[in-house]
C-alpha positions in Angstrom: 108.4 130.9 86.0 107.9 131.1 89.9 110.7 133.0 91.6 111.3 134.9 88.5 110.3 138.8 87.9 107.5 139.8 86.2 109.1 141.1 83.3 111.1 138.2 82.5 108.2 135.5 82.8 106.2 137.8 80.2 109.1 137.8 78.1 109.8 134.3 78.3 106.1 133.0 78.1 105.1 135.6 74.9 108.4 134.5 73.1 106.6 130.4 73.7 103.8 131.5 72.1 101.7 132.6 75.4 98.7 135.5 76.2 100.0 136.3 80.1 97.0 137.0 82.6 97.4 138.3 86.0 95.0 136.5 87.7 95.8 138.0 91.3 98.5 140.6 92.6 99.6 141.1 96.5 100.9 144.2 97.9 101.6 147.4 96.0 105.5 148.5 97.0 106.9 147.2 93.6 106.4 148.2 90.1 104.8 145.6 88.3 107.5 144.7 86.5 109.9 144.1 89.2 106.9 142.0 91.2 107.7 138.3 91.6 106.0 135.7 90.1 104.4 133.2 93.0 102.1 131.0 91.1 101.6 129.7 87.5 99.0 128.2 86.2 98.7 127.2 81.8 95.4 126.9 80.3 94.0 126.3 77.0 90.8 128.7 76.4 88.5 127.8 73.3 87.6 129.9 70.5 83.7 130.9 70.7 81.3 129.0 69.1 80.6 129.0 65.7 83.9 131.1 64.6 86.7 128.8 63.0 88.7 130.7 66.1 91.8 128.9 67.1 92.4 128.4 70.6 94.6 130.6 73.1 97.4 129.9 75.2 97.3 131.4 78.5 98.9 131.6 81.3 97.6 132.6 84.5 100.3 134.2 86.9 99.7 135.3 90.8 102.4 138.2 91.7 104.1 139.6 94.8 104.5 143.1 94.5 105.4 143.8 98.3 109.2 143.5 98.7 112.4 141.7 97.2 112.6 137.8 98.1 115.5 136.4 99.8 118.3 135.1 98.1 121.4 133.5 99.3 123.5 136.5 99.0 120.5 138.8 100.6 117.9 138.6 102.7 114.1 139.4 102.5 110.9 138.1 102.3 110.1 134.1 101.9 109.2 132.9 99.0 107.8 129.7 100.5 105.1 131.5 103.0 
């Protein structure tokens, strides 16, 4: 999901059976919707104790809410640095 917008990785990850988690967000010149997603990370996170809970899929994702990334047809900001 990195390099993709927010919205679309949410879609994408909720529709494969995933809880998304923001775990960090840089910048504030984007809705949060339009951000870009910089860094994914999946994790399993066990039921409490002592439930019968099932365990959750998450998925961590760090955005970029500061500006439109380059592309080959525009410029902008690096989404390597």
């Amino acid at each position: 999901m990195v390099g993709k917008k927010y919205s679309d990785a949410k879609s994408a990850l909720g529709t494969a059976g995933y809880t998304v988690v923001v775990s960090v967000t840089v910048g504030d010149q984007l809705a949060r919707d339009d951000c870009t997603v910089t860094r994914q990370q999946d994790r399993t996170v066990p039921p409490p104790e002592n439930t019968g809970g099932s365990a959750t899929k998450q998925t961590l994702l760090a955005l970029n809410c500061d500006a439109a990334v380059a592309s080959a047809t525009k410029p902008g900001n690096s989404l390597g640095s």
